[in-house]
C-alpha positions as CSV (number, residue, x, y, z in Angstrom):
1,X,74.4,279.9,278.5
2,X,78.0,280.6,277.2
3,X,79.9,283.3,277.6
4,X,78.6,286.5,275.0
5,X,81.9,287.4,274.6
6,X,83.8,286.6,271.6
7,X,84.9,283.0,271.9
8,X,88.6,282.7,271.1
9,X,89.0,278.7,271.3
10,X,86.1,275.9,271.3
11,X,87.3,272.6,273.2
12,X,85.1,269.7,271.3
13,X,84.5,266.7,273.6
14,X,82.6,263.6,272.0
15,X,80.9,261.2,274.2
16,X,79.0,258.1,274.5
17,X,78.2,256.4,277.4
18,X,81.2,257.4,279.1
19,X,79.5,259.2,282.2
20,X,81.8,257.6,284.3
21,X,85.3,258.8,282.8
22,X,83.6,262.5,281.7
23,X,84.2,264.4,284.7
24,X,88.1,263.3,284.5
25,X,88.2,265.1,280.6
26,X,86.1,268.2,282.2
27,X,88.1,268.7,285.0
28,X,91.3,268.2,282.9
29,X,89.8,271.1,280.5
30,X,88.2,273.5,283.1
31,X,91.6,273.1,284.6
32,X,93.7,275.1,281.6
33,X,95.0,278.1,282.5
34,X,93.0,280.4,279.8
35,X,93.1,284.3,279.7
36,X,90.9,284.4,277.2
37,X,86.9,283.5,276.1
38,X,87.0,280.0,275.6
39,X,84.0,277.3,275.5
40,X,83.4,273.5,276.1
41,X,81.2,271.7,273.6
42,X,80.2,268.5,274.8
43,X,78.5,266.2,272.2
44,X,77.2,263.3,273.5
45,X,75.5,260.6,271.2
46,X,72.2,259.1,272.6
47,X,74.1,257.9,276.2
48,X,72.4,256.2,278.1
49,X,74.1,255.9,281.2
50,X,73.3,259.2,282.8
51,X,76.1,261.1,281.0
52,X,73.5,264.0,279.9
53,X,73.1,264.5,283.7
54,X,76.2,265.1,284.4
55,X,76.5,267.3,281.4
56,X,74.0,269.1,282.9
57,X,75.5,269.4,286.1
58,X,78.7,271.0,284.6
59,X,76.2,273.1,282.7
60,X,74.9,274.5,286.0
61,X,78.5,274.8,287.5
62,X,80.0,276.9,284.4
63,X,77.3,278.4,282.6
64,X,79.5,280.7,280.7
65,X,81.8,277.8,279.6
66,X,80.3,274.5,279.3
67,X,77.7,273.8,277.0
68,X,75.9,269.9,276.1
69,X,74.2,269.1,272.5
70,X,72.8,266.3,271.2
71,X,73.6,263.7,268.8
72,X,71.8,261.0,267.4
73,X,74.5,258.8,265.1
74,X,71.3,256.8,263.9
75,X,70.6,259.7,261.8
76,X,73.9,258.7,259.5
77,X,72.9,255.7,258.8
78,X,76.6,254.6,260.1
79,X,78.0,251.1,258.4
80,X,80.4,250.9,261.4
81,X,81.4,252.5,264.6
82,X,83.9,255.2,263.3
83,X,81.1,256.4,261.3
84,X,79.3,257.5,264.6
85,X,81.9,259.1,266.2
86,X,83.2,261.0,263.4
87,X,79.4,261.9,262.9
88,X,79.4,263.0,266.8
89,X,82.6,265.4,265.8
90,X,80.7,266.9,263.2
91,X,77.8,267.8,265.2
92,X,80.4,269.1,268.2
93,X,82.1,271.0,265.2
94,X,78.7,272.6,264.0
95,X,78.2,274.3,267.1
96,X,81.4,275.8,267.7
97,X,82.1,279.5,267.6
98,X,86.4,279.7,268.2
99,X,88.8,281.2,265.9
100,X,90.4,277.7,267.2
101,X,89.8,275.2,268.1
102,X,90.6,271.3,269.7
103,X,89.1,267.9,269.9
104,X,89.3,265.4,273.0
105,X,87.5,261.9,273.7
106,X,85.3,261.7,276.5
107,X,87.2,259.0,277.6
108,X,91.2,260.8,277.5
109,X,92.1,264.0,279.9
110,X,95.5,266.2,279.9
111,X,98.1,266.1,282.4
112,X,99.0,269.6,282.6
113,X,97.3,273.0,283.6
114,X,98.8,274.9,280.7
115,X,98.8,272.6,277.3
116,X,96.5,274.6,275.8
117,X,97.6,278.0,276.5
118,X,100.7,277.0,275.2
119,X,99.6,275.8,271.7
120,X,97.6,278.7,271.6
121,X,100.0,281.4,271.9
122,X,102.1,279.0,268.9
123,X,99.3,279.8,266.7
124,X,99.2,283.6,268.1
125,X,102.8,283.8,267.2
126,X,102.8,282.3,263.9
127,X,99.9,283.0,261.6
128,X,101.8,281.4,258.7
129,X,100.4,278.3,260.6
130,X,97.4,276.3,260.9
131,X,97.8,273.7,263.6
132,X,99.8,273.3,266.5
133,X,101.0,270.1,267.5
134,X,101.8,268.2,270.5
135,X,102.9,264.3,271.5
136,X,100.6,262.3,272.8
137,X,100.8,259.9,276.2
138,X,99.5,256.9,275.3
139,X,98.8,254.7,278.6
140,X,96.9,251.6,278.8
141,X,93.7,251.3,280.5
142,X,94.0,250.4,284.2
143,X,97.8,251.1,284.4
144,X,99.5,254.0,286.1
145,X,100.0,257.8,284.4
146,X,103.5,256.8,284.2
147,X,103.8,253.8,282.3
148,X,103.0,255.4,279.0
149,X,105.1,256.7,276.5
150,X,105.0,259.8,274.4
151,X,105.3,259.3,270.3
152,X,105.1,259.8,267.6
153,X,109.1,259.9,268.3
154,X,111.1,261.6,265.6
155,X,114.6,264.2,265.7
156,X,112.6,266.7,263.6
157,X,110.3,267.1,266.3
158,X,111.8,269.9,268.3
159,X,109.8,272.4,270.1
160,X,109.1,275.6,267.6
161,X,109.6,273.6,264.7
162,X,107.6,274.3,261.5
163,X,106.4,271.2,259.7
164,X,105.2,271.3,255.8
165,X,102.6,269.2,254.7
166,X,104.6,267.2,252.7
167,X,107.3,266.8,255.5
168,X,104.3,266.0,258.2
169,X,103.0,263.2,255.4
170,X,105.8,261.5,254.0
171,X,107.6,261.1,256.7
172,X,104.6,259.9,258.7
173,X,105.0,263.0,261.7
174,X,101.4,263.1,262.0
175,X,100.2,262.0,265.3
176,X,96.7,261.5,266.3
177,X,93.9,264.5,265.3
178,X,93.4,265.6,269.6
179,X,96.8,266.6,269.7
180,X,96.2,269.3,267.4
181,X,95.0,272.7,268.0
182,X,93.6,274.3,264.9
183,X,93.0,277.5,263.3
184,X,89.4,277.8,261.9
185,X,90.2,277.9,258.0
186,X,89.8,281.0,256.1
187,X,87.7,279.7,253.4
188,X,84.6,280.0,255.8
189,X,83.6,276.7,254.3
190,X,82.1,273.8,257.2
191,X,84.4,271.1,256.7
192,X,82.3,268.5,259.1
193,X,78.9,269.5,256.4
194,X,81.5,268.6,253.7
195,X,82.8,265.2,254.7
196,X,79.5,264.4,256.4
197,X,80.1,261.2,259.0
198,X,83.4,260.4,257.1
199,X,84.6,263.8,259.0
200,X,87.1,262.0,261.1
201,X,90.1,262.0,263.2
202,X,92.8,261.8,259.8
203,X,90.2,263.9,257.9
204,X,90.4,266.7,260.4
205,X,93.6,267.4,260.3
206,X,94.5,266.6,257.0
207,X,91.9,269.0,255.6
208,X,93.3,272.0,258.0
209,X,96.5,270.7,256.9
210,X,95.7,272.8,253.7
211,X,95.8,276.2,255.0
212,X,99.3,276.1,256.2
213,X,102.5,274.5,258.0
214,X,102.5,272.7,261.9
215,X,104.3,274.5,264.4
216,X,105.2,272.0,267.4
217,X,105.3,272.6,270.8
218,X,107.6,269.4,272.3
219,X,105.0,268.2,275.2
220,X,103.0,264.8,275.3
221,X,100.1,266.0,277.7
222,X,97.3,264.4,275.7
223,X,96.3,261.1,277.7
224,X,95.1,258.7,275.1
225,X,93.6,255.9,277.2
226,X,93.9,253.0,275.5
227,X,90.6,250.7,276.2
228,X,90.2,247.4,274.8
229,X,87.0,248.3,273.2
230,X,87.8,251.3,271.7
231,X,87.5,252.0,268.0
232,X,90.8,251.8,267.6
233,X,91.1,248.2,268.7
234,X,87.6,246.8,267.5
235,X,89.2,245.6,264.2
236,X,90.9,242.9,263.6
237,X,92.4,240.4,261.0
238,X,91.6,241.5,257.7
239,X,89.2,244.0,258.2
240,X,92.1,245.8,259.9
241,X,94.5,245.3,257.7
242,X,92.0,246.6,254.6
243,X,91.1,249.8,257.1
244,X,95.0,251.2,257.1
245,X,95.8,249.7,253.6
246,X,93.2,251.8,251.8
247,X,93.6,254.8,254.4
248,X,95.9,256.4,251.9
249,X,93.4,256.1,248.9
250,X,90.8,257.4,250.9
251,X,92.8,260.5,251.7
252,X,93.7,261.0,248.4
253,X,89.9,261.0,247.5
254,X,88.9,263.5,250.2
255,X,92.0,265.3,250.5
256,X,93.0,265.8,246.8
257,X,95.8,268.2,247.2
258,X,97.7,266.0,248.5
259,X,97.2,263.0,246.6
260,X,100.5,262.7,245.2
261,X,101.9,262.8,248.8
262,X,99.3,260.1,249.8
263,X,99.9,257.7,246.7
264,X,103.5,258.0,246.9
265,X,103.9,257.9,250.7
266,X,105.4,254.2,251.7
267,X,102.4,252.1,252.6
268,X,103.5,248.5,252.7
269,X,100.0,247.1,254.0
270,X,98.7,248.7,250.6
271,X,101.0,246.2,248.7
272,X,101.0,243.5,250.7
273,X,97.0,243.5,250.9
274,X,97.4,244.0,246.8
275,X,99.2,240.9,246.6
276,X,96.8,239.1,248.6
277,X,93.9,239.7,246.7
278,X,95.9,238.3,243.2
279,X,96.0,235.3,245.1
280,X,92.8,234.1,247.1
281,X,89.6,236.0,248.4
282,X,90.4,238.2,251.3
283,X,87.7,237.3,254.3
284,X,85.7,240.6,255.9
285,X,82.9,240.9,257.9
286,X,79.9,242.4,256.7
287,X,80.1,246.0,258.2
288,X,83.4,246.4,256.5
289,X,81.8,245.1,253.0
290,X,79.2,247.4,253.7
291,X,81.4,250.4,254.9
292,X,83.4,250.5,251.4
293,X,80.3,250.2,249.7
294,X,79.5,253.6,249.7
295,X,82.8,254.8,248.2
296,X,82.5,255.1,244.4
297,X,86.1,253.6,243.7
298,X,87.4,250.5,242.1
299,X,89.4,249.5,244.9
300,X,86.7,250.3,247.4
301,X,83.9,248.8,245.3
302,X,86.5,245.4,244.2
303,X,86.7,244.5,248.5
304,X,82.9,245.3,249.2
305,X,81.1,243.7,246.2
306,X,83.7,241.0,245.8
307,X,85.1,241.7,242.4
308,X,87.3,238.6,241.0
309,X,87.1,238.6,237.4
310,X,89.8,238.4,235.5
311,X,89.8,242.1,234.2
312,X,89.7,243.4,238.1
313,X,92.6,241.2,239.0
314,X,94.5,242.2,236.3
315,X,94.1,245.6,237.0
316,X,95.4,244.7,240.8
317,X,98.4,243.3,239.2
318,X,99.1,246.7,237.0
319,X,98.1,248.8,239.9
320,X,101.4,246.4,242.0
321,X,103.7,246.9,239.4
322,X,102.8,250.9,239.4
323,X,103.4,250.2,242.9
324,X,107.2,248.9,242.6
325,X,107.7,251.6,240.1
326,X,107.0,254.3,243.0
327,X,108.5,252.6,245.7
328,X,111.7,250.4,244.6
329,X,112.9,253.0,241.8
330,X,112.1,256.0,243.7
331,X,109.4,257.5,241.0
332,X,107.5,259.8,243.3
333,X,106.7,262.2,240.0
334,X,102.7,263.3,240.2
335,X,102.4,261.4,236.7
336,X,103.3,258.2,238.2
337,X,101.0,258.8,241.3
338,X,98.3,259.7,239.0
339,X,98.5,256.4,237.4
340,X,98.5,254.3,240.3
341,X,95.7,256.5,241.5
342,X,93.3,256.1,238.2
343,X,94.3,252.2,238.9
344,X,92.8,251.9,242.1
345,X,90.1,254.4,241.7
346,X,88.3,255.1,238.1
């Protein structure tokens, strides 16, 4: 049973079948030096490798702290992979009870004792803000702590700093969603009920992103494992090039206060991939037909049903030369945006 007490920060840990690297993230958390009621949500989707156990076990050891759910992805109906795990983040999400709070992978740890009180007393100290950031250590699997590197890289990212929205966006400061700690948002609204199993990593923050700037504390002390079957890396060939082309569009659908930021951001996959599709069929698997299926947008709708008349490829062609207009004459007016948008999306 957790702590009564009112919970100041929730720590979200998503798992699956990942018994065997769980204990590292645990320990890493249960190693923070908190002074005040915090809780660990561990969500783990139907493992089946004695993970719950261990759960459990933790359970037993810090009663007052630690606390395992269930989650069964099935129930989403999930066309691929990222589907599940942002569906597993939702359900850690729903049962979290912090005026902030964080997200970590089963499978990644920190490399410091006091990350999180740090980017908690950022948030403390600036209620004008709604996230704190940090770097990330990005190592590969199997190789030493120290042959990572820290990014995203960038002079404006100085330790206090204050990022806008529009700063974070265009000039692609974002790094990934765990290296955020994040004030619950005032509206009282559930954003992982609102954006179902598409409540993922980007969505996260971008929708917090709404209630205010990014102060940055300048540490990389998020360990982002990289495994060779991850999510990240399952992809490939087109069907990865189509996932980070259309990311902006599908931001600007979700997110739509900052769909001039998203449409006018620099995306050269998103014109390359246009220019593609003017000239032969673009090959995906099935799951990715499927995924884009369920988004009720031309663009989406043109890759998943395979779309090649000649009024769709026109409109590909328009939508490229709306394109060059934002990014080779410097239009980033919303007018212009809001054209490109109704292009690739009514």
């Amino acid at each position: 049973m957790v702590s009564q007490e009112h919970i100041v920060l929730s720590v979200l840990v998503v798992s699956h079948n990942q018994g065997h690297l769980l204990s590292r993230c645990l320990d890493s958390i249960l190693s923070q030096r908190l002074d005040v009621p915090y809780e660990i949500i561990v969500s783990d989707d139907r493992s089946t490798d004695g993970t719950w156990n261990l759960i459990h076990h933790y359970e037993q050891l810090y009663p007052t702290i630690v606390r395992g759910v269930h989650c069964n992805s099935d129930e989403c109906n999930p066309s691929n992979r990222s589907e599940r795990c942002g569906w597993n983040k939702a359900n850690a999400y729903r049962h979290a009870q912090g005026d902030f709070f964080v997200n970590i992978d089963a499978d990644d740890y920190l490399k410091s004792d006091d990350i999180y009180p740090l980017q908690l007393q950022a948030l403390l100290d600036n209620p004008d803000c709604a996230l704190c950031q940090q770097r990330v250590w990005q190592v590969r699997e199997g190789a030493p702590l120290e042959s990572g590197y820290a990014w995203p890289k960038h002079p404006k990212l100085k330790n206090g700093a204050k990022l806008t929205p529009a700063r974070l966006i265009r000039e692609g400061l974002c790094g990934l969603n765990p290296t955020y700690m994040i004030r619950r948002n005032p509206l009282g609204e559930n954003p992982a009920e609102k954006y179902g199993k598409l409540y993922d990593d980007t969505i996260i923050t971008y929708y917090h992103l709404q209630f205010g700037r990014v102060v940055f504390v300048d540490r990389a002390d998020y360990v982002w494992v990289q495994y060779g079957g991850s999510i990240s890396n399952s992809d490939r060939g087109a069907d990865r090039q189509l996932l980070f082309a259309l990311l902006p569009i599908q931001h600007a659908m979700l997110i739509p206060k900052f769909r001039t930021l998203f449409i006018t951001q620099y995306n050269r996959e998103l014109a390359a991939l246009l220019r593609q599709t003017l000239l032969h069929r673009i090959p995906l698997t099935d799951s990715t037909e499927c995924y884009y299926a369920q988004f009720d947008a031309f663009i989406f709708q043109y890759f998943a049903k395979g779309q090649r008349g000649i009024l769709s490829r026109l409109r590909i062609a328009r939508a490229l030369l709306q394109y060059y207009k934002i990014h080779h004459r410097s239009d980033h007016s919303q007018a212009t945006a809001d054209k490109l948008y109704t292009l690739l999306v009514h």
